[in-house]
VMD Tcl script that builds the backbone (N, CA, C; Angstrom):
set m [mol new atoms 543]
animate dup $m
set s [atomselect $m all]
$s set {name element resname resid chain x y z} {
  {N N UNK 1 A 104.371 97.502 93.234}
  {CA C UNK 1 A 104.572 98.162 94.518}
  {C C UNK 1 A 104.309 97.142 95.618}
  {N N UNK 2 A 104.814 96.731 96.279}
  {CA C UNK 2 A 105.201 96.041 97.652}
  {C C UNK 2 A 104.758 96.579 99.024}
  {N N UNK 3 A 103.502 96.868 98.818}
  {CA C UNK 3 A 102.727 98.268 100.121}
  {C C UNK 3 A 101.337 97.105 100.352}
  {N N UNK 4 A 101.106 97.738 101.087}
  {CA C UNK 4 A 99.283 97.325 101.471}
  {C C UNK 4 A 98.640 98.440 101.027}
  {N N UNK 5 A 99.147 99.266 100.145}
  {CA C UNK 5 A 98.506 100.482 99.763}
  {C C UNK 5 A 96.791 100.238 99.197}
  {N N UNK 6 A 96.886 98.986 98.380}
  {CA C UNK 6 A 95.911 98.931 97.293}
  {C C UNK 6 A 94.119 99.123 98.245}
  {N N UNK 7 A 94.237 97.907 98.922}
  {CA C UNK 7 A 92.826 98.538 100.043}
  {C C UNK 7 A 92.583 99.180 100.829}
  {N N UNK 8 A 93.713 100.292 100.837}
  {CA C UNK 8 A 92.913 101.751 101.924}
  {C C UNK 8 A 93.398 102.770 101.115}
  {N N UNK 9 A 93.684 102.772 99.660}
  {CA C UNK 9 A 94.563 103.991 98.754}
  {C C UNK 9 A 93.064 104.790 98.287}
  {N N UNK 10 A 91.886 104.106 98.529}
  {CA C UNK 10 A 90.785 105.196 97.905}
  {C C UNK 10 A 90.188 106.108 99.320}
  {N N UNK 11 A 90.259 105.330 100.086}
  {CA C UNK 11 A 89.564 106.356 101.496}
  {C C UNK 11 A 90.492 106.842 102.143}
  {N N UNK 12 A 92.294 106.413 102.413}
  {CA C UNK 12 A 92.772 106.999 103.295}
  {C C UNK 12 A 93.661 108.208 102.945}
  {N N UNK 13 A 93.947 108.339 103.963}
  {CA C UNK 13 A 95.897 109.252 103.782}
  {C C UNK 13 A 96.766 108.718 103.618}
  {N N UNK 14 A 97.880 108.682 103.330}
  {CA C UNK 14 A 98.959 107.899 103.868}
  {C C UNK 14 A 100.356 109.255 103.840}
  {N N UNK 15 A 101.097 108.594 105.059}
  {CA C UNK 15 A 102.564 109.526 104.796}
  {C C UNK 15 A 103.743 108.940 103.950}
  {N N UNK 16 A 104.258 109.147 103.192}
  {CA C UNK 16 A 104.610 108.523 101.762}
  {C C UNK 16 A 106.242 109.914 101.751}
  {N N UNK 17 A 107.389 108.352 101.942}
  {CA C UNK 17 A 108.704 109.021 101.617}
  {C C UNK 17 A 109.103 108.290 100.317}
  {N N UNK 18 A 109.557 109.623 99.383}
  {CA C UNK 18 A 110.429 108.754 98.162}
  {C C UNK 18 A 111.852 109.320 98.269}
  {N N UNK 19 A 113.221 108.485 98.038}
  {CA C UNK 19 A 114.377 108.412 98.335}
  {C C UNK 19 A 114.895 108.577 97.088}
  {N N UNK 20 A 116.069 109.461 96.666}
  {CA C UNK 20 A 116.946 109.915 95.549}
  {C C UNK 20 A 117.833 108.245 95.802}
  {N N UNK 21 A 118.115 107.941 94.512}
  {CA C UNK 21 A 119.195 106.885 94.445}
  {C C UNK 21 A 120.434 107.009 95.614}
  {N N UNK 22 A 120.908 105.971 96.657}
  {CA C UNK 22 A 121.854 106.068 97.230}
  {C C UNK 22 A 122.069 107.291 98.367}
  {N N UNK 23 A 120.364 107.855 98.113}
  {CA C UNK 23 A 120.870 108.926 99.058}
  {C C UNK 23 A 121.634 110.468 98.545}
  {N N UNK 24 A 121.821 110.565 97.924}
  {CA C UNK 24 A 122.550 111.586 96.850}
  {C C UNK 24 A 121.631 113.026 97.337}
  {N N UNK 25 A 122.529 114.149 97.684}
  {CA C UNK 25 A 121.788 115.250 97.530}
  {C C UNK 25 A 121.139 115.692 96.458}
  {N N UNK 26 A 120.279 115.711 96.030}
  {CA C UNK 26 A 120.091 116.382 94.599}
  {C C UNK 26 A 119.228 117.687 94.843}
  {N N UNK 27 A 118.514 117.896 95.391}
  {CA C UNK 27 A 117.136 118.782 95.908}
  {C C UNK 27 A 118.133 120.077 96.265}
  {N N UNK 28 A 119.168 119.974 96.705}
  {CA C UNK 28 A 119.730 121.340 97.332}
  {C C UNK 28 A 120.406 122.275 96.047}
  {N N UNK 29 A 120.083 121.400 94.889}
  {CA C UNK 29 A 119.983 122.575 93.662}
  {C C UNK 29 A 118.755 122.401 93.008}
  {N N UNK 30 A 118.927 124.319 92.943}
  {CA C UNK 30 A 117.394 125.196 92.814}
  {C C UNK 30 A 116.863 124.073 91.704}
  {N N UNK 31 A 117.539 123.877 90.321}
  {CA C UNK 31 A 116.937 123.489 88.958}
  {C C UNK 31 A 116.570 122.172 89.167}
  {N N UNK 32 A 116.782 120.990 89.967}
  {CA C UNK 32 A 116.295 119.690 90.357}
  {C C UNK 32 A 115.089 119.874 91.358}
  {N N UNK 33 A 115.685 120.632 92.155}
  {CA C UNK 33 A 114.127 120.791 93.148}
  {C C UNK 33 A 113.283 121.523 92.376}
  {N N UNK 34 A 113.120 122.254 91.589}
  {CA C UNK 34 A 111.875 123.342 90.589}
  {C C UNK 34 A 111.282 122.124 89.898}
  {N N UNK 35 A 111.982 120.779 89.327}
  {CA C UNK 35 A 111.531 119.930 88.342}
  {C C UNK 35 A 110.329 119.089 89.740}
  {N N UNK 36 A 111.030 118.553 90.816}
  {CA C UNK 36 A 109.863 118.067 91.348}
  {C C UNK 36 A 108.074 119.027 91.884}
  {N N UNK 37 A 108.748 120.284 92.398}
  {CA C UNK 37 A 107.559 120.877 92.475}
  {C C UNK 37 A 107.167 121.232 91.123}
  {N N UNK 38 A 107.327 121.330 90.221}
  {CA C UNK 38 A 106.605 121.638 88.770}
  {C C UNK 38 A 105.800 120.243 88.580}
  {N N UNK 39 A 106.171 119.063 88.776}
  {CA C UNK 39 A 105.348 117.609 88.402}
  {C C UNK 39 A 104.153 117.741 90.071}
  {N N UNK 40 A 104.918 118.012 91.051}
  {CA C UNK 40 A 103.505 118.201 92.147}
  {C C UNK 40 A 102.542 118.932 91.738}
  {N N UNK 41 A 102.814 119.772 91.172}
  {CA C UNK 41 A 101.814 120.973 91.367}
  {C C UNK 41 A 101.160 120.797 89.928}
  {N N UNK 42 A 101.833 119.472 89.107}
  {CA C UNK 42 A 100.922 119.141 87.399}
  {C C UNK 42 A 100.031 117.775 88.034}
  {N N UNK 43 A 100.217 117.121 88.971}
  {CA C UNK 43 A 99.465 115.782 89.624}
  {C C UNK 43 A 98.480 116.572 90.466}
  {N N UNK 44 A 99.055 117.498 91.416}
  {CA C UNK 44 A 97.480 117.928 92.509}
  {C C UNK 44 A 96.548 119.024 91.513}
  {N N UNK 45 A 96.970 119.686 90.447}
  {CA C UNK 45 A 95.912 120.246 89.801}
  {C C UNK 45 A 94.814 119.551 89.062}
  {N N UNK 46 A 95.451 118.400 88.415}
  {CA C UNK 46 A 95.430 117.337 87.298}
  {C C UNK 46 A 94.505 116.539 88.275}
  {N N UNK 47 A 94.006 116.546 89.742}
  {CA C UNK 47 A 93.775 116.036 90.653}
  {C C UNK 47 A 94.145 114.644 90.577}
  {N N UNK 48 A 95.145 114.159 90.699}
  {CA C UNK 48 A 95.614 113.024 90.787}
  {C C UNK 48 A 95.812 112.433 91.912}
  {N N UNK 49 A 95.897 113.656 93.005}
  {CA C UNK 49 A 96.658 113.282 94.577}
  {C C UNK 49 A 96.056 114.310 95.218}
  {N N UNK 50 A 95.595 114.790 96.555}
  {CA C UNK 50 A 95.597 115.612 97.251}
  {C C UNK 50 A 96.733 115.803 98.474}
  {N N UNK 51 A 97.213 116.748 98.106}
  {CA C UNK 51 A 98.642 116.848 99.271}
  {C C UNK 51 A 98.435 117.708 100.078}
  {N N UNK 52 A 98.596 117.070 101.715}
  {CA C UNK 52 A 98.263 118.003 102.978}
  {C C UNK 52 A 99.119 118.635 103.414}
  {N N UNK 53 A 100.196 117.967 103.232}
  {CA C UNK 53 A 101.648 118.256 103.639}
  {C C UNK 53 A 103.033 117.448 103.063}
  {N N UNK 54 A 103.850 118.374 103.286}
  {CA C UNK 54 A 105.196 117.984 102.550}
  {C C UNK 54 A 106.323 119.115 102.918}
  {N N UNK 55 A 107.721 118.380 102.670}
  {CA C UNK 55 A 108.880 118.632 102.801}
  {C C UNK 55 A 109.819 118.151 101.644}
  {N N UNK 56 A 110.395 118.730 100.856}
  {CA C UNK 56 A 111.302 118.507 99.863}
  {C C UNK 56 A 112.786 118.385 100.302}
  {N N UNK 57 A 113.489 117.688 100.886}
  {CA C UNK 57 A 114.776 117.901 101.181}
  {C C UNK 57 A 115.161 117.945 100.299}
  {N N UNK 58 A 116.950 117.406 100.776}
  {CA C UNK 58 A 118.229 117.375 99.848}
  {C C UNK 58 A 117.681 116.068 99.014}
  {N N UNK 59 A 117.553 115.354 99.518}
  {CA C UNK 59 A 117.812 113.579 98.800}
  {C C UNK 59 A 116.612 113.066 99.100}
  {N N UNK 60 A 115.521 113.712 99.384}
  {CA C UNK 60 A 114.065 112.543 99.817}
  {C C UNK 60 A 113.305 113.965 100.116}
  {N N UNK 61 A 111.926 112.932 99.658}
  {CA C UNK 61 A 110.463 114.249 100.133}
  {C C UNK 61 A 109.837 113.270 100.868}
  {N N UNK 62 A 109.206 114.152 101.474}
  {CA C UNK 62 A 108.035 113.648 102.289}
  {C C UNK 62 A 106.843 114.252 102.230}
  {N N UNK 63 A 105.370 113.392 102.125}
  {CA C UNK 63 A 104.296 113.493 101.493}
  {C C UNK 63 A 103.404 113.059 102.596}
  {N N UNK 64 A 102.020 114.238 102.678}
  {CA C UNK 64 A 100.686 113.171 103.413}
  {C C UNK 64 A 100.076 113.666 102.206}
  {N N UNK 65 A 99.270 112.874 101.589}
  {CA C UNK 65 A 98.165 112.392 100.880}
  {C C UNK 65 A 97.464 111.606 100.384}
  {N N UNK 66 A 96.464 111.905 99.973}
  {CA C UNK 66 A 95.380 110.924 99.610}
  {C C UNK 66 A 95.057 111.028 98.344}
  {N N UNK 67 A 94.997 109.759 97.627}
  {CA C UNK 67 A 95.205 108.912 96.004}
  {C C UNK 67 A 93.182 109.644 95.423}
  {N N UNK 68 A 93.188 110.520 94.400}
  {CA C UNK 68 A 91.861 110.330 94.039}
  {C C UNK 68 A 91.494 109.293 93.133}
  {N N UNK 69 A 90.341 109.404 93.220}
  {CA C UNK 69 A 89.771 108.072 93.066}
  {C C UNK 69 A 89.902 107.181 91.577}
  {N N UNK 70 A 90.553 108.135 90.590}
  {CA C UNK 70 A 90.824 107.750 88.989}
  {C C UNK 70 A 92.349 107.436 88.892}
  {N N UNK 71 A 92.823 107.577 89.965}
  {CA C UNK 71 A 94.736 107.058 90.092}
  {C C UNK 71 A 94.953 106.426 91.045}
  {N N UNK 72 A 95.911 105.291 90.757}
  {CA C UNK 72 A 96.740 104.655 92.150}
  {C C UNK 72 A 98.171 104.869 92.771}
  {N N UNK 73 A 98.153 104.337 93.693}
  {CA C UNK 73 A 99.582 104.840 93.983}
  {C C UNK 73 A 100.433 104.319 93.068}
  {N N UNK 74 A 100.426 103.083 92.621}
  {CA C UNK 74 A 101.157 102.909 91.198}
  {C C UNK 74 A 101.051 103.469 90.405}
  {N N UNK 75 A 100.586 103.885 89.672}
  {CA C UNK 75 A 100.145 105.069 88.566}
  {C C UNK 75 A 100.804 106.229 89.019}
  {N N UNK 76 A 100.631 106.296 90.379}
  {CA C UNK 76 A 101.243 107.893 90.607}
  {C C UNK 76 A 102.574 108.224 90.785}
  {N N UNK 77 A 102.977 107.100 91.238}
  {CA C UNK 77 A 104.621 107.161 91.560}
  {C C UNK 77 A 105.120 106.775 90.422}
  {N N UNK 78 A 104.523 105.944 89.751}
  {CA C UNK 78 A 105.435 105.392 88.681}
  {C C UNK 78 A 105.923 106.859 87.460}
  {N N UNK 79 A 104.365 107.480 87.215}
  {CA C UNK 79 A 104.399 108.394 86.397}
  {C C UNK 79 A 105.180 109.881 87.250}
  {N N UNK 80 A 105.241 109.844 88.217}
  {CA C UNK 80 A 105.673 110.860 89.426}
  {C C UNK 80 A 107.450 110.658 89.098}
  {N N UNK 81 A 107.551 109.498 89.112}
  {CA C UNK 81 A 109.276 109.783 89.377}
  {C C UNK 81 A 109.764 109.499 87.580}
  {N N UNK 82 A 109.020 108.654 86.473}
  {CA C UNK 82 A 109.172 108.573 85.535}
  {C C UNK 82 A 109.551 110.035 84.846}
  {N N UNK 83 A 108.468 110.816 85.200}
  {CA C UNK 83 A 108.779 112.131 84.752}
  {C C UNK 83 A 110.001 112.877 85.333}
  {N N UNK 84 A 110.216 112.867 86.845}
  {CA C UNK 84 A 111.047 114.134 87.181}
  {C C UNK 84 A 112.447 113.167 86.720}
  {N N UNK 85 A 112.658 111.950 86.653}
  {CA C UNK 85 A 114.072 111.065 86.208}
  {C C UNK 85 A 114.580 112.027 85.386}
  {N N UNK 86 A 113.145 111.394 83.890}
  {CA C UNK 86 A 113.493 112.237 82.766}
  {C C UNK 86 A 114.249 113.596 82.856}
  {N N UNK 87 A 113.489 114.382 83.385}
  {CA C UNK 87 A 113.755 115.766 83.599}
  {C C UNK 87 A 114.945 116.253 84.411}
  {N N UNK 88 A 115.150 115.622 85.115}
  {CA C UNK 88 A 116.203 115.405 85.843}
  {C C UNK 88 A 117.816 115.389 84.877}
  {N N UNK 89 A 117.262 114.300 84.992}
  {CA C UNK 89 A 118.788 113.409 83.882}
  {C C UNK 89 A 118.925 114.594 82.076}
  {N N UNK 90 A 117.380 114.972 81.801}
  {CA C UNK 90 A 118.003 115.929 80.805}
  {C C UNK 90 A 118.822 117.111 81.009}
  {N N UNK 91 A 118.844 117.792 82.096}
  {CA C UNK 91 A 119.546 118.808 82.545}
  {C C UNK 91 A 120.820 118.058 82.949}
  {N N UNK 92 A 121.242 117.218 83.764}
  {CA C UNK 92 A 122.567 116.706 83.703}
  {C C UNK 92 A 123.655 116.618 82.678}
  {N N UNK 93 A 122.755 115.760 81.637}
  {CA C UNK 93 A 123.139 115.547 80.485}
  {C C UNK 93 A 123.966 117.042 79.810}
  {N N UNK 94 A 123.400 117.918 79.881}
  {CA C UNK 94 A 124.060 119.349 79.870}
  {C C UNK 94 A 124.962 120.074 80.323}
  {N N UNK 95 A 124.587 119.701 82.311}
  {CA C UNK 95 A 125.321 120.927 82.976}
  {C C UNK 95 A 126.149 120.564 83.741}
  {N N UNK 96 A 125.217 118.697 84.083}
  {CA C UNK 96 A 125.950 118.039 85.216}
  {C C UNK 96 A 126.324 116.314 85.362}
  {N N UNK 97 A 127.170 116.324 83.887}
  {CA C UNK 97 A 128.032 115.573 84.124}
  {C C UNK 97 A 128.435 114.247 84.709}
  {N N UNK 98 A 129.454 115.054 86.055}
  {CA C UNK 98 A 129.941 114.349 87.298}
  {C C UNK 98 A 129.626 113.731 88.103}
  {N N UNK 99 A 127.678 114.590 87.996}
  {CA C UNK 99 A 126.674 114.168 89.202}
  {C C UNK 99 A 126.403 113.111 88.316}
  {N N UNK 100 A 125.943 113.113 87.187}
  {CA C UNK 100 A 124.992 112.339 86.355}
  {C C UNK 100 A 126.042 111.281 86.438}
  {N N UNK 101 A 126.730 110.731 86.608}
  {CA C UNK 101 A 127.386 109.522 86.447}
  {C C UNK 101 A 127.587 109.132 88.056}
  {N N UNK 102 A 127.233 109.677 89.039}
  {CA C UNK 102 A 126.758 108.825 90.581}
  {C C UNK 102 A 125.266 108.223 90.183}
  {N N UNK 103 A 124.541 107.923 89.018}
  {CA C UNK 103 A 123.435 107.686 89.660}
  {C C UNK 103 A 123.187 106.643 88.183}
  {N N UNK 104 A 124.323 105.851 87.643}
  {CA C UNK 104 A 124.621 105.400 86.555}
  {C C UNK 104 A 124.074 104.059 87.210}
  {N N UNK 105 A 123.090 102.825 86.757}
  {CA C UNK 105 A 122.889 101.707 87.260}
  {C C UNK 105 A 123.246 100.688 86.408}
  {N N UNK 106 A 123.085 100.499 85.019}
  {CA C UNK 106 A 123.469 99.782 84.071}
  {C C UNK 106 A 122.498 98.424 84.213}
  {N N UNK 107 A 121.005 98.838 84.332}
  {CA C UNK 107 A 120.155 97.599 84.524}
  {C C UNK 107 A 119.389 97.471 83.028}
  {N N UNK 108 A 119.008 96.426 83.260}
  {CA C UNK 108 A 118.210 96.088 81.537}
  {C C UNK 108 A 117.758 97.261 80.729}
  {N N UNK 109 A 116.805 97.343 82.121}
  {CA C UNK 109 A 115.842 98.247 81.525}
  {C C UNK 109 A 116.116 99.897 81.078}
  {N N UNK 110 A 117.495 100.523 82.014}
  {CA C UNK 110 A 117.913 102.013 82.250}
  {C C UNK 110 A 119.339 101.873 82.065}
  {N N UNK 111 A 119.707 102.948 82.121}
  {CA C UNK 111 A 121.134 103.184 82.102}
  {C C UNK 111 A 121.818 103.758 83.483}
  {N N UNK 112 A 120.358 104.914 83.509}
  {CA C UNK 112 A 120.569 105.704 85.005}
  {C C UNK 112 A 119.238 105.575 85.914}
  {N N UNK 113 A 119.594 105.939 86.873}
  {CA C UNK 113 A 118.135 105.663 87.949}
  {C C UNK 113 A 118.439 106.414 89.255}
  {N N UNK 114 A 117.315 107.840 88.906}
  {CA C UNK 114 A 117.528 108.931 89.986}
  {C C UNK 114 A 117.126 108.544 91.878}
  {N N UNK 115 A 115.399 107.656 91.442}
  {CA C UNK 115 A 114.461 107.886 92.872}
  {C C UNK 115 A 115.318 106.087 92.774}
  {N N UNK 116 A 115.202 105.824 93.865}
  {CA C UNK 116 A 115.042 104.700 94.940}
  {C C UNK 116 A 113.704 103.484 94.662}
  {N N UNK 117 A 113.656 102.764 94.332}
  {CA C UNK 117 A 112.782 101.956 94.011}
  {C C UNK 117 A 111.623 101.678 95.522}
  {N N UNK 118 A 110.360 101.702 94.986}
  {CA C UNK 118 A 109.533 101.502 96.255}
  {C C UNK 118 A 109.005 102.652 97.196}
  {N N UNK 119 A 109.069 103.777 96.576}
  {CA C UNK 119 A 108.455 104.900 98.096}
  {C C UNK 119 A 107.557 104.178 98.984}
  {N N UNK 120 A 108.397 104.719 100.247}
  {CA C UNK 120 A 107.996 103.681 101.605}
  {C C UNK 120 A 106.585 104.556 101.802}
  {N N UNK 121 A 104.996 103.827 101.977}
  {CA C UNK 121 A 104.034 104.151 102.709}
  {C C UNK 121 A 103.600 103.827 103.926}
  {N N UNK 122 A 102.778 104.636 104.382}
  {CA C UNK 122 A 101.877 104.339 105.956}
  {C C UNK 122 A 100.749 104.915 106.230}
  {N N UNK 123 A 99.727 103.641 106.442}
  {CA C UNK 123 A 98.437 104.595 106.449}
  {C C UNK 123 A 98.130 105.529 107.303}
  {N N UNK 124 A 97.470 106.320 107.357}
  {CA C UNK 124 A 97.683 107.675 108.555}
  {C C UNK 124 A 96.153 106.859 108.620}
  {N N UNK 125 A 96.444 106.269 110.400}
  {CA C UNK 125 A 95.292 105.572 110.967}
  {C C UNK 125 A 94.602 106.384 112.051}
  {N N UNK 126 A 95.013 107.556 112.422}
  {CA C UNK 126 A 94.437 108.183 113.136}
  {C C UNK 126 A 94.709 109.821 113.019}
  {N N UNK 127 A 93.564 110.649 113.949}
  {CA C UNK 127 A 94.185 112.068 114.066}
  {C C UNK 127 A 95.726 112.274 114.373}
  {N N UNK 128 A 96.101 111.360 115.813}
  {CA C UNK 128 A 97.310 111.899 115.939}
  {C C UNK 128 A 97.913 111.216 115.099}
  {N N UNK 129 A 98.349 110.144 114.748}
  {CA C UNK 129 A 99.529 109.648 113.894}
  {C C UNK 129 A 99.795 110.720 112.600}
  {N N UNK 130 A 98.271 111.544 112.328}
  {CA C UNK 130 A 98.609 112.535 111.240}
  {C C UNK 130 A 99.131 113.361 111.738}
  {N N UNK 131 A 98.896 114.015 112.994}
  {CA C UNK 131 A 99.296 115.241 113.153}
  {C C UNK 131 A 101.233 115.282 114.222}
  {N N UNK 132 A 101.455 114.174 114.350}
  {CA C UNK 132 A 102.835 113.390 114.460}
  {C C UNK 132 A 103.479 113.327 113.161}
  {N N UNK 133 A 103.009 113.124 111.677}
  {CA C UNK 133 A 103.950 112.786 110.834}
  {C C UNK 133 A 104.021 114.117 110.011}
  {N N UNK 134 A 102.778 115.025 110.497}
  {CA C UNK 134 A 102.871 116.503 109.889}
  {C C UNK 134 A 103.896 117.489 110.322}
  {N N UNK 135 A 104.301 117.337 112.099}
  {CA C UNK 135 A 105.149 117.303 112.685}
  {C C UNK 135 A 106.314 117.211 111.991}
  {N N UNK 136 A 106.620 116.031 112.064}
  {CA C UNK 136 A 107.882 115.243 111.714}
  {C C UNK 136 A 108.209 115.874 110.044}
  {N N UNK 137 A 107.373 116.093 109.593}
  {CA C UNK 137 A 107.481 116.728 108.215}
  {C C UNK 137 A 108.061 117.914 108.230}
  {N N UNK 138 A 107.572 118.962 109.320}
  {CA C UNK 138 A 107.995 120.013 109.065}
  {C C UNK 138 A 108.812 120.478 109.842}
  {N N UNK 139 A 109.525 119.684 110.803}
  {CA C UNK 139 A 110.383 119.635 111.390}
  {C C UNK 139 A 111.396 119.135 110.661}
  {N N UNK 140 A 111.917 118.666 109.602}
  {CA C UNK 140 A 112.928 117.742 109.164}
  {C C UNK 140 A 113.921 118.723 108.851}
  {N N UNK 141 A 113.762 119.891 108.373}
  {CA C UNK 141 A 114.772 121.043 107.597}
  {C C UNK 141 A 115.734 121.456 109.027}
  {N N UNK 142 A 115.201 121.162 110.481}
  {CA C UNK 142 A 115.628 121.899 111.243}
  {C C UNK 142 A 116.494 120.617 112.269}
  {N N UNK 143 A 116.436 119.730 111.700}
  {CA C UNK 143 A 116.849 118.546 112.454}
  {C C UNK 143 A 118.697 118.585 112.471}
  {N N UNK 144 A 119.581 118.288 113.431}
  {CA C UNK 144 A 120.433 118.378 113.108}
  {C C UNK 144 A 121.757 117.829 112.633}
  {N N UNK 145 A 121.026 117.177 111.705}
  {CA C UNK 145 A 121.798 116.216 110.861}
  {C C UNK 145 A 121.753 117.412 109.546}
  {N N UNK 146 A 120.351 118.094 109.680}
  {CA C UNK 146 A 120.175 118.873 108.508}
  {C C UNK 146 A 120.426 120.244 108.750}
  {N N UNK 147 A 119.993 120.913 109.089}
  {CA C UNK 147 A 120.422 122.488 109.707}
  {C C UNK 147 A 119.556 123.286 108.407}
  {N N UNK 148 A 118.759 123.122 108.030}
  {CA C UNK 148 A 118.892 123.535 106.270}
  {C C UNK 148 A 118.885 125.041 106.922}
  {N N UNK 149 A 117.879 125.291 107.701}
  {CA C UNK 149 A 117.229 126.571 108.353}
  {C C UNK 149 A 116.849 126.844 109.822}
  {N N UNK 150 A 116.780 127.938 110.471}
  {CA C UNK 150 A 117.268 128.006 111.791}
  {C C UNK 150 A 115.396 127.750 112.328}
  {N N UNK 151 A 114.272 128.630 111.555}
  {CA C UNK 151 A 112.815 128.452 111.656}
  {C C UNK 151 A 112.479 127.194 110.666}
  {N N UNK 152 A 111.534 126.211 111.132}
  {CA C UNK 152 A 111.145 125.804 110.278}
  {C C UNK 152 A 109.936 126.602 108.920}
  {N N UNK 153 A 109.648 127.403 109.417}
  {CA C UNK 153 A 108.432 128.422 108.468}
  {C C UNK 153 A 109.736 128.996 107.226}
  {N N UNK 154 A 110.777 129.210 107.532}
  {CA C UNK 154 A 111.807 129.597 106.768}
  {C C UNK 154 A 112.215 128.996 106.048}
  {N N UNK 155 A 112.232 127.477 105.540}
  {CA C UNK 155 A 112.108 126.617 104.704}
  {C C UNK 155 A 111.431 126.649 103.721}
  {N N UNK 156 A 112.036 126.919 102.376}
  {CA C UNK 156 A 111.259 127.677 101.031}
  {C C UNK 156 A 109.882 125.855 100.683}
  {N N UNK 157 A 110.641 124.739 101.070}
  {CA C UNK 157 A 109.787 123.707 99.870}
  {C C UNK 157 A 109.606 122.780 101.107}
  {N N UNK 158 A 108.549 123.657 101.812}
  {CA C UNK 158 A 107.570 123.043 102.993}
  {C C UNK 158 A 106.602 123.520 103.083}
  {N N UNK 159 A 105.574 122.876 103.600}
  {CA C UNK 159 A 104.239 123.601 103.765}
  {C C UNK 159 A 103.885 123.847 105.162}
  {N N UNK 160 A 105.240 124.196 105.808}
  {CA C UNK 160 A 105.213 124.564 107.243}
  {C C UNK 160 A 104.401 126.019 107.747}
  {N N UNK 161 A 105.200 126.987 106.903}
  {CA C UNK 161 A 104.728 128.022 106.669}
  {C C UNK 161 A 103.382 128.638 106.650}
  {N N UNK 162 A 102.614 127.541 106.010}
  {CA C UNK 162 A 101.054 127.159 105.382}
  {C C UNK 162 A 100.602 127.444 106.842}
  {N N UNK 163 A 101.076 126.679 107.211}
  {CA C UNK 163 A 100.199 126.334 108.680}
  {C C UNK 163 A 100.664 126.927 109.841}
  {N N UNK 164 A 101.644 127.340 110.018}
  {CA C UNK 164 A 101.991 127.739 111.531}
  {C C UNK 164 A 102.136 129.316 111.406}
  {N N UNK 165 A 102.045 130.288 110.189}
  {CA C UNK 165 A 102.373 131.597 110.040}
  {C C UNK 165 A 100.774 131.815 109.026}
  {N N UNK 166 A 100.376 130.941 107.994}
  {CA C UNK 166 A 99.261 131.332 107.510}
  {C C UNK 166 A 99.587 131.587 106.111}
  {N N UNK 167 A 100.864 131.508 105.920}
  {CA C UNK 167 A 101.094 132.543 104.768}
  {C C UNK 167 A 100.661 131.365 103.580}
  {N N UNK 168 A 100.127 132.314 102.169}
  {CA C UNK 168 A 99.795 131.537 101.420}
  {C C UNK 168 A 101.084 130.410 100.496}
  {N N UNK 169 A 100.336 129.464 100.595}
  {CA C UNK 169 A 101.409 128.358 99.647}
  {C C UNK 169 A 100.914 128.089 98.772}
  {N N UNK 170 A 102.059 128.733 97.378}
  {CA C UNK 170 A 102.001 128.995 96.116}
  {C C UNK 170 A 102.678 127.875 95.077}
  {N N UNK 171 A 103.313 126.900 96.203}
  {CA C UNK 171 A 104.035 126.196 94.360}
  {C C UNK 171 A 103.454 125.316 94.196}
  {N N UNK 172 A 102.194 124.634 94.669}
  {CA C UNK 172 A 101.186 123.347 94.278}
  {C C UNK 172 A 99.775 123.715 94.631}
  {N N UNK 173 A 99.292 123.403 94.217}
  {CA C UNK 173 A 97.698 122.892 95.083}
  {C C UNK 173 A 98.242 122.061 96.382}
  {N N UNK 174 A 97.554 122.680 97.720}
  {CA C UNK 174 A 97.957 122.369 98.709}
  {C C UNK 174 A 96.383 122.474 99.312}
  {N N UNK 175 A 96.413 121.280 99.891}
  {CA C UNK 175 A 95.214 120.820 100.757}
  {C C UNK 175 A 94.910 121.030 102.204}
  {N N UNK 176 A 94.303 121.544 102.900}
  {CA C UNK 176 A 94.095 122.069 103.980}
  {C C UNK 176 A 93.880 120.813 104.868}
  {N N UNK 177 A 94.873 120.379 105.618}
  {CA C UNK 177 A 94.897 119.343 106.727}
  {C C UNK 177 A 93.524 119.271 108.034}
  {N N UNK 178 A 93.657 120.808 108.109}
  {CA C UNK 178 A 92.466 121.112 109.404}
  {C C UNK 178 A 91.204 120.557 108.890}
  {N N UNK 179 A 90.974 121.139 107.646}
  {CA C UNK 179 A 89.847 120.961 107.146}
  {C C UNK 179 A 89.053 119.274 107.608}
  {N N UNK 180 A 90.322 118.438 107.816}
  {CA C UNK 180 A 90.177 116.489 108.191}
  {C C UNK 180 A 89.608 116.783 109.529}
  {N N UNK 181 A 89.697 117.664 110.317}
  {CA C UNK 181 A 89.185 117.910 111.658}
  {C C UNK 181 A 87.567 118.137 111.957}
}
mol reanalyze $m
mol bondsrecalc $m
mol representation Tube
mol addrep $m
């Protein structure tokens, strides 16, 4: 990993985007997006990560959290996208084909390759820069490049909801941001 992650990954936050190969929608079907929140919600129980916030788009998520202290961000991403690939690419292999051959790389090591090499980090160095990228998080569904949804709280795979309506969020262990206050 190519980050400055390694000396602030035990005390800090960081806001942490990982990118689908090329950009590719994949998230805007139900059975690809269920595979990533099923591996979130097996890492924040598993306490591997604590997640404050997040947004699942079409083609990229976005993440604030903080690495516990028995995993690194290497460890986590590696095993994070290792798994949902897998899982990913086995359902293709089945249903989808057409898609499964946009994301064909033909490198030594793979054949296919779903995430984007490198999820971009940033340390969350202050209150506001967190509460700017928590923002920016849960604002993304409503942006209009995206339109996903007219409320952002109306966005099923955000933790917008969490926070600005109260309502409980059920598909991970989800970490209470205020609580940093």
């Amino acid at each position: 990993m190519k980050t400055n992650v390694k000396e602030f990954e035990k005390t800090h936050l960081f806001f942490v985007t990982s990118t689908v190969l090329k950009w590719i929608k994949l998230f805007n079907k139900k059975e690809f997006a269920q595979i990533v929140i099923d591996s979130l919600k097996y890492i924040t129980e598993e306490d591997w990560i604590n997640i404050y916030a997040f947004v699942l788009m079409p083609n990229h998520i976005h993440l604030i959290l903080k690495f516990s202290a028995n995993h690194t961000a290497d460890q986590v991403f590696r095993d994070f996208h290792k798994f949902t690939s897998q899982q990913i690419l086995k359902i293709m292999r089945k249903n989808h084909l057409a898609l499964m051959n946009q994301f064909i790389v033909n490198k030594k090591d793979r054949k296919h390759q779903i995430w984007q090499r490198e999820p971009k980090f940033k340390n969350v160095y202050s209150a506001e820069f967190l509460i700017q990228k928590a923002e920016y998080i849960h604002n993304n569904p409503i942006q209009s490049k995206w339109q996903l949804v007219e409320r952002v709280e109306d966005y099923l795979y955000s933790s917008a909801a969490y926070y600005l309506k109260g309502k409980p969020f059920t598909l991970f262990k989800l970490t209470d941001l205020r609580e940093l206050f």
